[in-house]
mmCIF file of the C-alpha atoms, coordinates in Angstrom:
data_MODEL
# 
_entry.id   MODEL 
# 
loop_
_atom_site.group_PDB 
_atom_site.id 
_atom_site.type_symbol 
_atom_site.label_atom_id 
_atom_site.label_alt_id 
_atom_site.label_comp_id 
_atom_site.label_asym_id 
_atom_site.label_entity_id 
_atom_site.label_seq_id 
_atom_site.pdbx_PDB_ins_code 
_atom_site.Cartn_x 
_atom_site.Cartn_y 
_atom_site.Cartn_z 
_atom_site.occupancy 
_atom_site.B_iso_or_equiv 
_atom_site.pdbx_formal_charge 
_atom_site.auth_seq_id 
_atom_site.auth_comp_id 
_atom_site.auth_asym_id 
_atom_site.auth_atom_id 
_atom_site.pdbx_PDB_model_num 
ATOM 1   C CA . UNK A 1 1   ? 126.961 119.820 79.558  1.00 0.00 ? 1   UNK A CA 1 
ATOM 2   C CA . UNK A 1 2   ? 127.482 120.028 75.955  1.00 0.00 ? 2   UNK A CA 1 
ATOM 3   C CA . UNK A 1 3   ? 124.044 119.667 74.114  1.00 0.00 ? 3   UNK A CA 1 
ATOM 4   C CA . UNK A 1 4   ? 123.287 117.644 71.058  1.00 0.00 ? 4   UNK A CA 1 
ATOM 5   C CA . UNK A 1 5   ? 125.029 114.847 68.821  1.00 0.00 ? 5   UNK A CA 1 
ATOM 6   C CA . UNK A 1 6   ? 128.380 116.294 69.875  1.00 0.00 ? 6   UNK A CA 1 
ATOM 7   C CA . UNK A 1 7   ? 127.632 116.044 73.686  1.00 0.00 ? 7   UNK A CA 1 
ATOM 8   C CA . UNK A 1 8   ? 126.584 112.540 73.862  1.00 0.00 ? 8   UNK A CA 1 
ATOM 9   C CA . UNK A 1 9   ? 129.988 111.677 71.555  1.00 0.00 ? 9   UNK A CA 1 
ATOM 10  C CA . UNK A 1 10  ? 131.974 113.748 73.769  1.00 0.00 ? 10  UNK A CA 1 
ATOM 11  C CA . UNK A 1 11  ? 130.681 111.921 76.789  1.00 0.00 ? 11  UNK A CA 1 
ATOM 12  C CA . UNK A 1 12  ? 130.693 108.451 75.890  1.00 0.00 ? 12  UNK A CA 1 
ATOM 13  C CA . UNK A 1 13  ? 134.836 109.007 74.788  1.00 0.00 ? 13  UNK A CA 1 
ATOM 14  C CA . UNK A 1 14  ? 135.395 110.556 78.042  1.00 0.00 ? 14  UNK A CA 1 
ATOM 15  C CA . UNK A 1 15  ? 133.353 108.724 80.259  1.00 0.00 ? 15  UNK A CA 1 
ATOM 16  C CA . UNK A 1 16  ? 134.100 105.218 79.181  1.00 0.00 ? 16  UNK A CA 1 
ATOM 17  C CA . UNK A 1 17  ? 137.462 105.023 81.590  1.00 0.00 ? 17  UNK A CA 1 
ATOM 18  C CA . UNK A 1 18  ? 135.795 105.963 84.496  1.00 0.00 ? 18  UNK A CA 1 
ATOM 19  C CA . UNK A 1 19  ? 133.539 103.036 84.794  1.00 0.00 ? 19  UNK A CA 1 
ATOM 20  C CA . UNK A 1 20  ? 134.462 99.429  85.519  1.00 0.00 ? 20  UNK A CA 1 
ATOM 21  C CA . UNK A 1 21  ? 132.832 98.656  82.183  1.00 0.00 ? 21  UNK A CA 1 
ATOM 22  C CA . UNK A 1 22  ? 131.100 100.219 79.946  1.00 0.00 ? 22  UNK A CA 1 
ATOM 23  C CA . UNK A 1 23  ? 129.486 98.770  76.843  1.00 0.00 ? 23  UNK A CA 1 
ATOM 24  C CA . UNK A 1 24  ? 129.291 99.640  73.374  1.00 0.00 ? 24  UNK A CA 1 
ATOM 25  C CA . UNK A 1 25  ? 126.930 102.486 72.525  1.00 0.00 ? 25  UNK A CA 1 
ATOM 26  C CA . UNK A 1 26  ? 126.079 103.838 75.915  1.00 0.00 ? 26  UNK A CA 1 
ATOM 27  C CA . UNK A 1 27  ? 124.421 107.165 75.417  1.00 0.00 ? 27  UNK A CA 1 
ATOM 28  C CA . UNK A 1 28  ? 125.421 109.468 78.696  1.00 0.00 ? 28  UNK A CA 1 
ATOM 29  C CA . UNK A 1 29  ? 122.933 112.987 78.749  1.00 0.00 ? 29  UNK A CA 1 
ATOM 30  C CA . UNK A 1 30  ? 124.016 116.553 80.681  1.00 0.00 ? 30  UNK A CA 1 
ATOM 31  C CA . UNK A 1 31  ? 124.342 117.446 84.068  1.00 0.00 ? 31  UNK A CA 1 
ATOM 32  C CA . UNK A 1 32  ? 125.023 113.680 85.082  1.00 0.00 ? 32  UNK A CA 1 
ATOM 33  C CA . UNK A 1 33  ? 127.029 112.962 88.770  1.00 0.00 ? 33  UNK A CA 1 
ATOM 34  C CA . UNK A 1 34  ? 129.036 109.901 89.303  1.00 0.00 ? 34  UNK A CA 1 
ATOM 35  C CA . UNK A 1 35  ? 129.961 109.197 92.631  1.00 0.00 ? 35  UNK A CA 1 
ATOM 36  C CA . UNK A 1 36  ? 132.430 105.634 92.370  1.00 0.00 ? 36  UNK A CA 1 
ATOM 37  C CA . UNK A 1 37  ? 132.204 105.187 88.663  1.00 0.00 ? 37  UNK A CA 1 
ATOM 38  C CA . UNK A 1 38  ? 135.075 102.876 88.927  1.00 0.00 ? 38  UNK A CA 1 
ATOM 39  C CA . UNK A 1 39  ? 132.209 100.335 90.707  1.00 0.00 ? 39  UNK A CA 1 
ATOM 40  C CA . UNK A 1 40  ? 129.634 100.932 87.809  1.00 0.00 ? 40  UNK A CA 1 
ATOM 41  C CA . UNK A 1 41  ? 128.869 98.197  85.132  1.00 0.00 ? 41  UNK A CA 1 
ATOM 42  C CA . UNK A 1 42  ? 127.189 99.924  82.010  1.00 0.00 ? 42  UNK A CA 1 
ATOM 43  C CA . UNK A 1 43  ? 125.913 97.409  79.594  1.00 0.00 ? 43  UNK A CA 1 
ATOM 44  C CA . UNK A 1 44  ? 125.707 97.610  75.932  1.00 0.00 ? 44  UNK A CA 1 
ATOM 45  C CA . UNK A 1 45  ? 123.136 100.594 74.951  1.00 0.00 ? 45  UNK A CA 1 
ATOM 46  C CA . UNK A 1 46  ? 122.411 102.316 77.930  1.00 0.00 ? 46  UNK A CA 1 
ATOM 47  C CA . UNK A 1 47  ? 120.980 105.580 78.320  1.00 0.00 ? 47  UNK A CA 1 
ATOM 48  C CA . UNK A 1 48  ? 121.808 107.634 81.038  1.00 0.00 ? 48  UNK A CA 1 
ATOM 49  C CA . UNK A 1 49  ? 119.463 110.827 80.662  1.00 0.00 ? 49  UNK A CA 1 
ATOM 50  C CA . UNK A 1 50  ? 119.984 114.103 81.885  1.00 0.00 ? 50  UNK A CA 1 
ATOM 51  C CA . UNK A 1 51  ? 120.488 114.760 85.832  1.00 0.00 ? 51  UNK A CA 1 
ATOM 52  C CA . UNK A 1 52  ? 120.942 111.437 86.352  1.00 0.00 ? 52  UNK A CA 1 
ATOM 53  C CA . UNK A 1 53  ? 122.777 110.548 89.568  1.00 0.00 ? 53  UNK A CA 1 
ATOM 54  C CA . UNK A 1 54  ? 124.933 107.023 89.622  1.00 0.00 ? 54  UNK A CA 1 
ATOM 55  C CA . UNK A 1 55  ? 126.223 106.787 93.238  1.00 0.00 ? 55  UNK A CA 1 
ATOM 56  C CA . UNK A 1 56  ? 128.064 103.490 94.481  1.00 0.00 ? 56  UNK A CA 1 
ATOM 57  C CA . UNK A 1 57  ? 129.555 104.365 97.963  1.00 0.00 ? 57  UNK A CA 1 
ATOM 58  C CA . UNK A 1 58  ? 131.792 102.166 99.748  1.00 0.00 ? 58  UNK A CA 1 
ATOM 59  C CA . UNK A 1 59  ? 134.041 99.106  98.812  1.00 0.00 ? 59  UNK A CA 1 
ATOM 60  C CA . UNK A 1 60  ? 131.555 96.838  98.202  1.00 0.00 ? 60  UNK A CA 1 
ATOM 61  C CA . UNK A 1 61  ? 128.963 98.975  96.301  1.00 0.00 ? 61  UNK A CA 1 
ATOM 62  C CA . UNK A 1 62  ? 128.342 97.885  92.747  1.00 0.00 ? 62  UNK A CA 1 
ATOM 63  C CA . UNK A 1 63  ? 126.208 99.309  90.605  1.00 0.00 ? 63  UNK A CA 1 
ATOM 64  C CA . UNK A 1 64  ? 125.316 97.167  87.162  1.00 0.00 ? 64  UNK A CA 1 
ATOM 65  C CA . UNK A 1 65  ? 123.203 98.721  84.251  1.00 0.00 ? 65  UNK A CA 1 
ATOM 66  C CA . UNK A 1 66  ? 122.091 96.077  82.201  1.00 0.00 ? 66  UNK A CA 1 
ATOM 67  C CA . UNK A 1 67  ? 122.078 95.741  78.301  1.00 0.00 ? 67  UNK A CA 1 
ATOM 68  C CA . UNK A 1 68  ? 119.373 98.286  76.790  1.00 0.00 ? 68  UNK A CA 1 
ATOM 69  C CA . UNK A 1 69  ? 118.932 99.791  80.378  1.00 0.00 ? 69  UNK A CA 1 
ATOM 70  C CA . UNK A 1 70  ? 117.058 103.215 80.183  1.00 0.00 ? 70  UNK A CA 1 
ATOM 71  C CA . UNK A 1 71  ? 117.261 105.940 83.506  1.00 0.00 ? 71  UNK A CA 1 
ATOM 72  C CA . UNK A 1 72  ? 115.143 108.802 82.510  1.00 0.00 ? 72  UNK A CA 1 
ATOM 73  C CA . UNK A 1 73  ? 116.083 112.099 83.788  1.00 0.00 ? 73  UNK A CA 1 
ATOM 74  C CA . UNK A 1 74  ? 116.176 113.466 87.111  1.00 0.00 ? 74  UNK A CA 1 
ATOM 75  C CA . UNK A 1 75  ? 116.401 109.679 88.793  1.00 0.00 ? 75  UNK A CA 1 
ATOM 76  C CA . UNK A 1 76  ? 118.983 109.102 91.519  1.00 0.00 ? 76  UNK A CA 1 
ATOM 77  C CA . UNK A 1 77  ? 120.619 105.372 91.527  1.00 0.00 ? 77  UNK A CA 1 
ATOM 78  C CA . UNK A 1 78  ? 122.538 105.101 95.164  1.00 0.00 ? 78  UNK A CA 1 
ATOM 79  C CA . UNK A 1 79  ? 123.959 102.255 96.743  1.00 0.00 ? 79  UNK A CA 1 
ATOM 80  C CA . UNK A 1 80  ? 126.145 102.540 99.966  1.00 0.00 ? 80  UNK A CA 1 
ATOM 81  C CA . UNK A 1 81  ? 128.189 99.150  100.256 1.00 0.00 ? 81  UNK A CA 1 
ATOM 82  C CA . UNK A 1 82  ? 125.460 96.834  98.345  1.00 0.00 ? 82  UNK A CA 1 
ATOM 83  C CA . UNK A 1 83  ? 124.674 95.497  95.187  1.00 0.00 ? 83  UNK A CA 1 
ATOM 84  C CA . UNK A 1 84  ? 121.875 97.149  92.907  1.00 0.00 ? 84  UNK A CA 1 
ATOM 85  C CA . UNK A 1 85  ? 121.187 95.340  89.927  1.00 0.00 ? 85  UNK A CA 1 
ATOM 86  C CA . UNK A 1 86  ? 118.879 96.319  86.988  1.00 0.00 ? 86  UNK A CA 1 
ATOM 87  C CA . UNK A 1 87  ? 118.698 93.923  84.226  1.00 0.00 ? 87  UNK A CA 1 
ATOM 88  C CA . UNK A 1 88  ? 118.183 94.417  80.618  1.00 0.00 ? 88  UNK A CA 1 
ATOM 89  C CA . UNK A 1 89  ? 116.033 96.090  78.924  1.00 0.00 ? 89  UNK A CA 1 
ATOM 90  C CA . UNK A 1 90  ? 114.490 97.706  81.989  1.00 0.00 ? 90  UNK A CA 1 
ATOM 91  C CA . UNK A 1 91  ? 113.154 101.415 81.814  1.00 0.00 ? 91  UNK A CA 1 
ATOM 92  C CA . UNK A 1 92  ? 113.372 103.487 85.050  1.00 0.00 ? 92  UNK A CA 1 
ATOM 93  C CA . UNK A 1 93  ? 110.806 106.826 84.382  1.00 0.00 ? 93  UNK A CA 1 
ATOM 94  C CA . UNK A 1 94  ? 111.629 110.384 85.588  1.00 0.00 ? 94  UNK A CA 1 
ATOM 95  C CA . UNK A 1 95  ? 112.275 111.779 88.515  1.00 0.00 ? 95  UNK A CA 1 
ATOM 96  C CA . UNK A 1 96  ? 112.456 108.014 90.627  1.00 0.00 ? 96  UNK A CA 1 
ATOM 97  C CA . UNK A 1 97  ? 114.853 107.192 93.706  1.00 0.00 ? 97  UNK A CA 1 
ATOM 98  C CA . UNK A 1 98  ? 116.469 103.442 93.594  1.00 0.00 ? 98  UNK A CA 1 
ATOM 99  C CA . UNK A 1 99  ? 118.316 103.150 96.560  1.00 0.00 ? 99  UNK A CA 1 
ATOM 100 C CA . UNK A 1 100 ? 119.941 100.680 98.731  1.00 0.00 ? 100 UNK A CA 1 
ATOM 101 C CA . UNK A 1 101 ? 121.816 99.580  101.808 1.00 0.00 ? 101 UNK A CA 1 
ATOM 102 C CA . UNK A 1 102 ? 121.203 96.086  101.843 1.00 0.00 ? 102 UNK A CA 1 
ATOM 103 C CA . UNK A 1 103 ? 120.922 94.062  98.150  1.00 0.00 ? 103 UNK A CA 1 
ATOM 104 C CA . UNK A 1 104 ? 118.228 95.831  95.244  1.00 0.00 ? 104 UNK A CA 1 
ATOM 105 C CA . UNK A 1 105 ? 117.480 93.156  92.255  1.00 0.00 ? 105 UNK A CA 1 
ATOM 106 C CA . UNK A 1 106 ? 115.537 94.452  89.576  1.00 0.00 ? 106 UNK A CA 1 
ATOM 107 C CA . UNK A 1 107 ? 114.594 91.766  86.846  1.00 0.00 ? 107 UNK A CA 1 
ATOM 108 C CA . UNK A 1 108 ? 114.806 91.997  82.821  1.00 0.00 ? 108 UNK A CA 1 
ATOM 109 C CA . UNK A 1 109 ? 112.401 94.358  81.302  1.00 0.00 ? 109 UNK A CA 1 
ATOM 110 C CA . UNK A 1 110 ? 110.603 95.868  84.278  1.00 0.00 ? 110 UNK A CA 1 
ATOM 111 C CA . UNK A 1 111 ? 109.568 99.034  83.723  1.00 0.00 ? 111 UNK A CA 1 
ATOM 112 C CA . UNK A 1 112 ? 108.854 101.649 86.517  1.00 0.00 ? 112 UNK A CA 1 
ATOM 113 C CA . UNK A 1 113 ? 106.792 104.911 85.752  1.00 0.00 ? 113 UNK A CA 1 
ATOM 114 C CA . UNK A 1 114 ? 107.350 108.451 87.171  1.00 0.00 ? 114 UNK A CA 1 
ATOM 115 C CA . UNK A 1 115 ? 108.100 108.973 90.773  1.00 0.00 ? 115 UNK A CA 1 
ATOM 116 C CA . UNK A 1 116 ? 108.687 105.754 92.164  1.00 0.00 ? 116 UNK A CA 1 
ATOM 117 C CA . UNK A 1 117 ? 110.721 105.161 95.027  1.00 0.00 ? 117 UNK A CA 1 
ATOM 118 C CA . UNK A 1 118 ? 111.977 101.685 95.729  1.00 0.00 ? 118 UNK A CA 1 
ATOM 119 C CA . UNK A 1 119 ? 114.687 101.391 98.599  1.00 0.00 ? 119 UNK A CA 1 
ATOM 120 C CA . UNK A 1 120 ? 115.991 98.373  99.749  1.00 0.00 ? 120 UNK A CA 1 
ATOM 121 C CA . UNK A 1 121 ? 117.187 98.921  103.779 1.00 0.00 ? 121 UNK A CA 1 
ATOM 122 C CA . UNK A 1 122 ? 117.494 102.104 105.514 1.00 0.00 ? 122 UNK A CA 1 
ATOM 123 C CA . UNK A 1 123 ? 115.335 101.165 108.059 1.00 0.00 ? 123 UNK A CA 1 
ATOM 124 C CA . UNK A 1 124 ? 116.252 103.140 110.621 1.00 0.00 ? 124 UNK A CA 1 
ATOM 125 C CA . UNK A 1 125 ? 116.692 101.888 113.996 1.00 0.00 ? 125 UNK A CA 1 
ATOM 126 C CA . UNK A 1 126 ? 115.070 104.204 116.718 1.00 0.00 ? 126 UNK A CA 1 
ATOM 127 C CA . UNK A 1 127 ? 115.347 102.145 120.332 1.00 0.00 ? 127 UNK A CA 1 
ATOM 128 C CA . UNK A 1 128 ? 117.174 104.356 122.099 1.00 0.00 ? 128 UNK A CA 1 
ATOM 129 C CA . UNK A 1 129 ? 116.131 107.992 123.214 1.00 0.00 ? 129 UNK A CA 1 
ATOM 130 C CA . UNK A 1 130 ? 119.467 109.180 124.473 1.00 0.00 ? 130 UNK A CA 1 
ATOM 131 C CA . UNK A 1 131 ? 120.419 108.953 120.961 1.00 0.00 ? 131 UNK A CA 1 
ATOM 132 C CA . UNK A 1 132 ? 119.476 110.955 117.753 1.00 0.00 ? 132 UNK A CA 1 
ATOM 133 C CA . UNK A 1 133 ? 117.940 108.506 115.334 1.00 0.00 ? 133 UNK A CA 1 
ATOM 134 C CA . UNK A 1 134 ? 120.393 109.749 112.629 1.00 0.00 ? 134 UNK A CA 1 
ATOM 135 C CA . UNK A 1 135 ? 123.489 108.128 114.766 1.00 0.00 ? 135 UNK A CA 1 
ATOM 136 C CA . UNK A 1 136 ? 121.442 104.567 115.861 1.00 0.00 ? 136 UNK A CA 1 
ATOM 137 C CA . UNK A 1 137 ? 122.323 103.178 112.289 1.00 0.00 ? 137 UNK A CA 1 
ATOM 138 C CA . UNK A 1 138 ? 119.669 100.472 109.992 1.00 0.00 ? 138 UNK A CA 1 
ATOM 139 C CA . UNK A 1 139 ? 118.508 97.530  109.516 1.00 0.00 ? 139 UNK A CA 1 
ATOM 140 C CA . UNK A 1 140 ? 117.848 95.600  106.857 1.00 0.00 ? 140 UNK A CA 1 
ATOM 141 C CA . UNK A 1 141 ? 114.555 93.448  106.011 1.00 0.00 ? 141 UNK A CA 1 
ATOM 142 C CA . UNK A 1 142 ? 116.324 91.455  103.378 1.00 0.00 ? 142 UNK A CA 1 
ATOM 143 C CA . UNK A 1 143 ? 116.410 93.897  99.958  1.00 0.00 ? 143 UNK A CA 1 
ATOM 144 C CA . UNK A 1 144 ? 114.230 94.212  97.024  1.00 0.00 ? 144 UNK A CA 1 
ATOM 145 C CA . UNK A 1 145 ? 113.703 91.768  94.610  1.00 0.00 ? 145 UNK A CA 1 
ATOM 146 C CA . UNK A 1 146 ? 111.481 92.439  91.351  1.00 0.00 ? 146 UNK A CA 1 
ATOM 147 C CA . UNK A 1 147 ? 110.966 89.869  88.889  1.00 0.00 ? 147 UNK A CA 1 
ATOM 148 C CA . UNK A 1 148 ? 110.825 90.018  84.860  1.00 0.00 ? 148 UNK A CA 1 
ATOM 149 C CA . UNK A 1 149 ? 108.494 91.865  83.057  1.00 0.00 ? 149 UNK A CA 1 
ATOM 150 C CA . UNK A 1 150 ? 106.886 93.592  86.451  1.00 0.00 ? 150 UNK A CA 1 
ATOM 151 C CA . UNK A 1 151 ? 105.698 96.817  85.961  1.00 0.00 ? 151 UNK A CA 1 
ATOM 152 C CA . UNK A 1 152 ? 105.818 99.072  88.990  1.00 0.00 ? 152 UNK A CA 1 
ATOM 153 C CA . UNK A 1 153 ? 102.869 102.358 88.361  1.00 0.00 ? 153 UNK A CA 1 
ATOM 154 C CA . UNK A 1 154 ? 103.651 106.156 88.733  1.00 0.00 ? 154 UNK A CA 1 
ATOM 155 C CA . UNK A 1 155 ? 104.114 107.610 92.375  1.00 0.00 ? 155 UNK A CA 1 
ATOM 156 C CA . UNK A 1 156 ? 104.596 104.321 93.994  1.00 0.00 ? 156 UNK A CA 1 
ATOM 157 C CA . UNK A 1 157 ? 107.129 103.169 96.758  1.00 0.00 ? 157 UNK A CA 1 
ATOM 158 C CA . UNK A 1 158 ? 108.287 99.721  97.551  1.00 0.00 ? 158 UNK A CA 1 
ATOM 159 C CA . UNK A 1 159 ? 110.001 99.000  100.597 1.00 0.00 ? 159 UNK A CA 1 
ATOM 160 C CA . UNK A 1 160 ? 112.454 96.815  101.957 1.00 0.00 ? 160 UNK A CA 1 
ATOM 161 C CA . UNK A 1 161 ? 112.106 92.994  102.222 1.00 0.00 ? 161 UNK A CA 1 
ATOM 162 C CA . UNK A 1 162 ? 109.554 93.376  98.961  1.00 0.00 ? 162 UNK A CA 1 
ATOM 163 C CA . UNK A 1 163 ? 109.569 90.776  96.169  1.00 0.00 ? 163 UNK A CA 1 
ATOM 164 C CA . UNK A 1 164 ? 107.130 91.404  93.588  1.00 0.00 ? 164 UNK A CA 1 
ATOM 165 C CA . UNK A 1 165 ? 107.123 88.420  91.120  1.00 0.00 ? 165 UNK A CA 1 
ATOM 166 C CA . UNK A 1 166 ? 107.576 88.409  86.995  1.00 0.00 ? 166 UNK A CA 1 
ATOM 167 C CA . UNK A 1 167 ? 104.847 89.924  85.641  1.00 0.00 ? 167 UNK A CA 1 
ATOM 168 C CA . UNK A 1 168 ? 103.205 91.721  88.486  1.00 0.00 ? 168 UNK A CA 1 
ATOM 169 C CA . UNK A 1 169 ? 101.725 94.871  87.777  1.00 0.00 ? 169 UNK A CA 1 
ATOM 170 C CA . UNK A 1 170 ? 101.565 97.850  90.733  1.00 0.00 ? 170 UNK A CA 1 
ATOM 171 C CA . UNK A 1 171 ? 99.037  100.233 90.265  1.00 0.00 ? 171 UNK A CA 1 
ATOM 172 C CA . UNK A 1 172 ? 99.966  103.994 90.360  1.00 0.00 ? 172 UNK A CA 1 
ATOM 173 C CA . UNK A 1 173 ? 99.886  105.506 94.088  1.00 0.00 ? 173 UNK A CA 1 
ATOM 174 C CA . UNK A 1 174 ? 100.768 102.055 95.886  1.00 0.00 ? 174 UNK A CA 1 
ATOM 175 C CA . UNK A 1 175 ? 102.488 101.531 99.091  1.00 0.00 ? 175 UNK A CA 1 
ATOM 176 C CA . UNK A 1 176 ? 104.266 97.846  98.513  1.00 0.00 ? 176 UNK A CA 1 
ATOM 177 C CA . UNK A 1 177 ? 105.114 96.352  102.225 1.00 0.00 ? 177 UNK A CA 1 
ATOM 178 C CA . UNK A 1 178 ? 104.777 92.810  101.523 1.00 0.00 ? 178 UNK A CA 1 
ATOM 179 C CA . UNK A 1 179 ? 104.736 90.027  98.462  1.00 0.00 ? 179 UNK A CA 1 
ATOM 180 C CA . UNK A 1 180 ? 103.133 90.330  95.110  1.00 0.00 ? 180 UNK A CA 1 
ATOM 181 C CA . UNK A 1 181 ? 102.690 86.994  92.921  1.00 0.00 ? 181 UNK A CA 1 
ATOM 182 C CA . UNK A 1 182 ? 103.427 86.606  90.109  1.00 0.00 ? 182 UNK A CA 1 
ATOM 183 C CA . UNK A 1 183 ? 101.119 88.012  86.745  1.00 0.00 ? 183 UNK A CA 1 
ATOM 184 C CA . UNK A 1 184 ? 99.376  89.169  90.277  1.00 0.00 ? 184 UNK A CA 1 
ATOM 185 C CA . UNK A 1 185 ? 97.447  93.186  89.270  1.00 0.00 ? 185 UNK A CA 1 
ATOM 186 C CA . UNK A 1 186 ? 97.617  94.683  92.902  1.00 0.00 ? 186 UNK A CA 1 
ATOM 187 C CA . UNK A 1 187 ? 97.217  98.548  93.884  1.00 0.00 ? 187 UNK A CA 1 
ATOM 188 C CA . UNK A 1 188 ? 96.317  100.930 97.000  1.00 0.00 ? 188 UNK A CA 1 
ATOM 189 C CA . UNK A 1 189 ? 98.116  101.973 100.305 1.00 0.00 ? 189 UNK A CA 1 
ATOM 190 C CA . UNK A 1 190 ? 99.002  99.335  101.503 1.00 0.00 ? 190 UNK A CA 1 
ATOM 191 C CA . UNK A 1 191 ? 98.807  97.501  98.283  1.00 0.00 ? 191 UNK A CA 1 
ATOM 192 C CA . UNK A 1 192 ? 96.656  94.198  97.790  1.00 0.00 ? 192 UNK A CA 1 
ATOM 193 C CA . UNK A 1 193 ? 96.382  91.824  95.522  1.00 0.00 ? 193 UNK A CA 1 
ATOM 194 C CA . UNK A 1 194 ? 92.985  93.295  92.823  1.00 0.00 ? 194 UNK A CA 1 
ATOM 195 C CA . UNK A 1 195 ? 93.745  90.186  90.362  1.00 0.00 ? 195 UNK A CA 1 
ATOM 196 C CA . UNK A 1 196 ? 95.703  88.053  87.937  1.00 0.00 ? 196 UNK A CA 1 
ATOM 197 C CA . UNK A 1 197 ? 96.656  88.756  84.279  1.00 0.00 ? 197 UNK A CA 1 
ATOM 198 C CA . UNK A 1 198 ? 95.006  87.268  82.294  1.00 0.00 ? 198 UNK A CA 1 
ATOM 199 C CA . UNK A 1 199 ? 96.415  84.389  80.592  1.00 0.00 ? 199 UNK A CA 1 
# 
């Protein structure tokens, strides 16, 4: 939890062996839990701010960070036995949840504002009333996809089975259950399609 210059130097030397790769001038801030580093990618130039949480449980978890990848402080990255991607040059605000239990694809250069939560499964089942929810397990509506260049708005969620296309924009507040086009401008609870970019 070193502060400063020295911290971020400090980290990145000891750090770097713990993850399954991690690229050339990855910046790593205080107070940060890994939970199976040794399934983390970390492309070239990431920032990992403070508080961040990177957790890949199970054998098949994976976690990769593309080039230029930005998680701003106080957001939680979790996977349990899935594949989360989030490509280059994509910015993930403060204070956001990306989780999965199924497969969570987030495309180059989307950015997503201030407490957003996107999870991909955890849909719990419920059918039985002999047994607690909690112990009934999930399932999955098929992940999260988000295309290219989408940007997702402050305080939104976007549920499982979602693909929002490259380009989309989200307005702040939404509730994404279903398909957004692409270049499509779309906002509310649920969210709807407002628009197109222009273009």
């Amino acid at each position: 939890s070193i502060p400063g210059a020295l911290g971020f130097v400090l980290r990145r030397v000891c750090y770097r062996s713990l993850f399954a790769r991690c690229g050339r001038g990855v910046m790593i801030g205080r107070n940060v839990t890994l939970r199976g580093a040794g399934r983390i990618t970390l492309g070239n130039g990431v920032l990992v701010d403070d508080n961040v949480v990177l957790d890949a449980r199970g054998a098949e978890a994976r976690i990769e960070l593309g080039d230029g990848v930005v998680l701003s402080r106080n957001t939680i990255v979790r996977t349990r036995g899935r594949e989360l991607v989030i490509g280059a040059g994509s910015d993930i605000g403060c204070n956001c949840i990306v989780a999965t239990d199924s497969r969570l694809v987030l495309g180059r250069e989307v950015l997503v504002a201030a407490f957003t939560y996107i999870t991909a499964g955890g849909n719990h089942n419920y059918e039985r009333r002999d047994v607690p929810v909690i112990a009934q397990g999930f399932t999955s509506l098929g992940g999260v996809t988000i295309g290219d260049g989408a940007w997702i708005g402050a305080h939104s969620t976007v549920m499982d089975g979602v693909v929002i296309g490259t380009g989309a924009i989200v307005g702040a507040h939404s509730l994404v259950r279903g398909p957004i086009p692409e270049y499509a401008i779309a906002y509310g609870t649920p969210c709807r399609v407002q628009g197109q970019r222009p273009g």
